[in-house]
N, C-alpha and C positions, 0 to 999 in steps of 0.2 A: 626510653632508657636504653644504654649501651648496656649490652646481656654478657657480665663476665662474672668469673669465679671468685668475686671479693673475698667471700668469704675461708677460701684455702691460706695455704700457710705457704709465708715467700720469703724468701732469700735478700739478704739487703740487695744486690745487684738485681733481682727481678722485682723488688717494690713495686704496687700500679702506680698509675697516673691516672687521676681523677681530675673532672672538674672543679674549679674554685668554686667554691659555695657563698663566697661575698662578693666576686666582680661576676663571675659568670664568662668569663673571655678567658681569661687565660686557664693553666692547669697547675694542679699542686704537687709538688715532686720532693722528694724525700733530702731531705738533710741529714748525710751520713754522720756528721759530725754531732748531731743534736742526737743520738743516740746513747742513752744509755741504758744496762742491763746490772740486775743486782739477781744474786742466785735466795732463792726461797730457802725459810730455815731445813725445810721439810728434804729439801735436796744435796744441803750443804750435810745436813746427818748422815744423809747415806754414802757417804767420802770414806766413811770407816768401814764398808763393810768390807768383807773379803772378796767376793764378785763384782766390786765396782767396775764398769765402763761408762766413758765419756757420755753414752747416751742415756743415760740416767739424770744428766742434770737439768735443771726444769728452770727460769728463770723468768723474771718481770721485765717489760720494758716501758722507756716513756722515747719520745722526741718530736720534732715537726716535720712538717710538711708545707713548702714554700710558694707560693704563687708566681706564675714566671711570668704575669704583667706586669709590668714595669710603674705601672699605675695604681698597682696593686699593692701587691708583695704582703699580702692578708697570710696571718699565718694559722695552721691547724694543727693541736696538738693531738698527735696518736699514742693509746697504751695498750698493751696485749702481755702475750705470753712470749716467754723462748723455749723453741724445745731444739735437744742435738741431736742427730739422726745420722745415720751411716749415711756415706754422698752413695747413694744411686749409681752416679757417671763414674766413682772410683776405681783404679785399677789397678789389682796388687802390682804389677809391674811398674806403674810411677808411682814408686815410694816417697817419691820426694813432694807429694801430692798431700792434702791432709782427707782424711780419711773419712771427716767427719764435717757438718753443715749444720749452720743454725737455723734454724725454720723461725720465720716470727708470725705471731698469730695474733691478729686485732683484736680486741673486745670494746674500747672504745675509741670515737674522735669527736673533737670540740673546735669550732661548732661542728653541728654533724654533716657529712657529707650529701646533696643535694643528689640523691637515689634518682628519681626521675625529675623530666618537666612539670612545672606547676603553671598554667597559666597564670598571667597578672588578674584576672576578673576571679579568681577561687577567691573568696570574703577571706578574710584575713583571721578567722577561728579554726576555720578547717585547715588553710595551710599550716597554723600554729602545731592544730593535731597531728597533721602529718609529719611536720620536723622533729616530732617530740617520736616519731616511729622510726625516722630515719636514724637516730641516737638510739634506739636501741635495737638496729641491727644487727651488729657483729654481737650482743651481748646476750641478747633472748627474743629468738623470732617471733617466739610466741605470744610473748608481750607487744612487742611489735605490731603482729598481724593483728589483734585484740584491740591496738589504739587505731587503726584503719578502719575496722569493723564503726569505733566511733565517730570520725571521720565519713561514713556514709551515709549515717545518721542524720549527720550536719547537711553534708550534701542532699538529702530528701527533704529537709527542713527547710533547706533554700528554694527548693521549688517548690514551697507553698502548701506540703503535703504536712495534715494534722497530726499531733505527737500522741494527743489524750483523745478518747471521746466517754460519754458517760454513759454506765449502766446499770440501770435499777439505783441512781443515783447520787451513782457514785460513779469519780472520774479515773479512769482506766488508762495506764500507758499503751497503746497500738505495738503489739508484735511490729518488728521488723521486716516480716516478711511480707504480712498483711499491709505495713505501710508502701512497702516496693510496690504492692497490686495497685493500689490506688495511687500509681503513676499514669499522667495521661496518656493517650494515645500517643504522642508524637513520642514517646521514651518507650515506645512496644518491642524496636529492634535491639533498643538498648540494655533494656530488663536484663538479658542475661549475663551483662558485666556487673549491673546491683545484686544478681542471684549470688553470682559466684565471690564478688569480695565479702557477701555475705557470709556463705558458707565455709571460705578460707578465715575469713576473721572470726570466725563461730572456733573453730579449731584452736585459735589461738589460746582459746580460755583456756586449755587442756596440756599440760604440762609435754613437753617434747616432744607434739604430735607435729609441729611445724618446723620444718627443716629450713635450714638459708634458701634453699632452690624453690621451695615451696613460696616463700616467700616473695623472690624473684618474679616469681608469677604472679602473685597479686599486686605487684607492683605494678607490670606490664598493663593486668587490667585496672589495675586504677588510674593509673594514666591515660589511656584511651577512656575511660569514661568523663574525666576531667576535660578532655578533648573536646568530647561532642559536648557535654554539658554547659561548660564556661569559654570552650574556643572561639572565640568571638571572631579572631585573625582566620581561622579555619572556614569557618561559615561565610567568611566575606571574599574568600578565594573561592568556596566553593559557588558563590553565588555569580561573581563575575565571569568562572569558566560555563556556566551553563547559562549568560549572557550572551559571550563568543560563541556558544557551539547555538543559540537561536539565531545570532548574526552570520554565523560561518564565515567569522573575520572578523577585524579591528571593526571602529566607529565607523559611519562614514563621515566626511569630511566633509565642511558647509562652507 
């Protein structure tokens, strides 16, 4: 995953650029015109007060975001907030400047933006779980990291590690943690990216303890775990470079 501040508040001229999430080649870039803003009632009342300024107004937005493959052209609907805010860069001296900037701030997009790589061998349950966390990132981390946590689940379930065993004969759901132990050897160096999306997605139950950055990071490591787990492309690079490095060279030639 590219590591940027999605989640800040941007200026229609600073909008990001994000990858497509349905061709995967090109990138999605904002359509100034598919913009619109409607002011909340809650902000339109305070027009009357006596200390009104510009930066009291609070507003909705919707519009898209356009795919620049030409093969493409998949479109993404974004909606968030507007807030007005004194310009920063303003200077009473250029009066002829306006004073003030609208910050627009996500809460959602549809479909939802593809956060990190997923390889193609992830089963197609866990990817589901994952896209339903990417949709809710700009809107509750916490929710978010929470549908990850379930997501790893999945991911331990795929390598064949028991969900239930029974005791005193009755069938007993496996801890979490306890089911991470009972990964094999070959997942020993790996353990501590299951610890940790464990521990981040454990947080997420817990109302605002999970920040967008916070989150950022458990994306980081769930991606590298997905990596070593289902990289199928990865393992067979890695196995052909440490073919060359037995040959110390190409083939030889017959």
């Amino acid at each position: 995953m590219i590591r940027k501040d999605i989640y800040k508040k941007f200026s229609l001229s600073s909008f990001p650029i994000w990858n497509c999430p349905a061709c995967q080649v090109g990138t999605i870039i904002l359509d100034k015109k598919s913009i619109n803003t409607y002011e909340t009632r809650a902000s339109l009342e305070f027009h009357g007060h006596d200390a009104w300024e510009p930066d009291w107004v609070n507003e909705t937005f919707y519009g898209t975001l356009t795919c620049t493959n030409p093969k493409c052209k998949d479109i993404v609907i974004v909606v968030g907030d507007v807030e007005v805010e004194l310009d920063a860069e303003y200077s009473m001296e250029g009066l002829e400047r306006e004073p003030y900037v609208e910050l627009y701030t996500i809460k959602f997009t549809y479909p939802p933006l593809d956060l990190f790589y997923i390889p193609d061998a992830v089963p197609e349950d866990i990817k589901d779980i994952l896209k339903l966390s990417f949709g809710l990132y700009f809107y509750s981390p916490s929710s978010a990291a929470n549908q990850t946590r379930i997501a790893l689940e999945k991911v331990i379930t795929s390598l064949k590690i028991k969900v239930y065993q029974s005791k005193a004969g009755k069938r007993k759901r496996i801890a979490l943690h306890d089911r991470i132990n009972l990964l094999p050897a070959k997942y020993d160096k790996g353990k501590k990216l299951f610890l940790a999306i464990k521990w981040l997605g454990n947080a997420g139950s817990h109302d605002n303890i999970i920040s967008h950055s916070d989150l950022l990071d458990l994306y980081d490591i769930f991606e590298t775990l997905l990596r070593e787990v289902y990289g199928q492309d990865e393992k067979r690079i890695s196995k052909l470079a440490k073919e060359v490095n037995k040959r110390k060279g190409p083939k030889k030639k017959r």
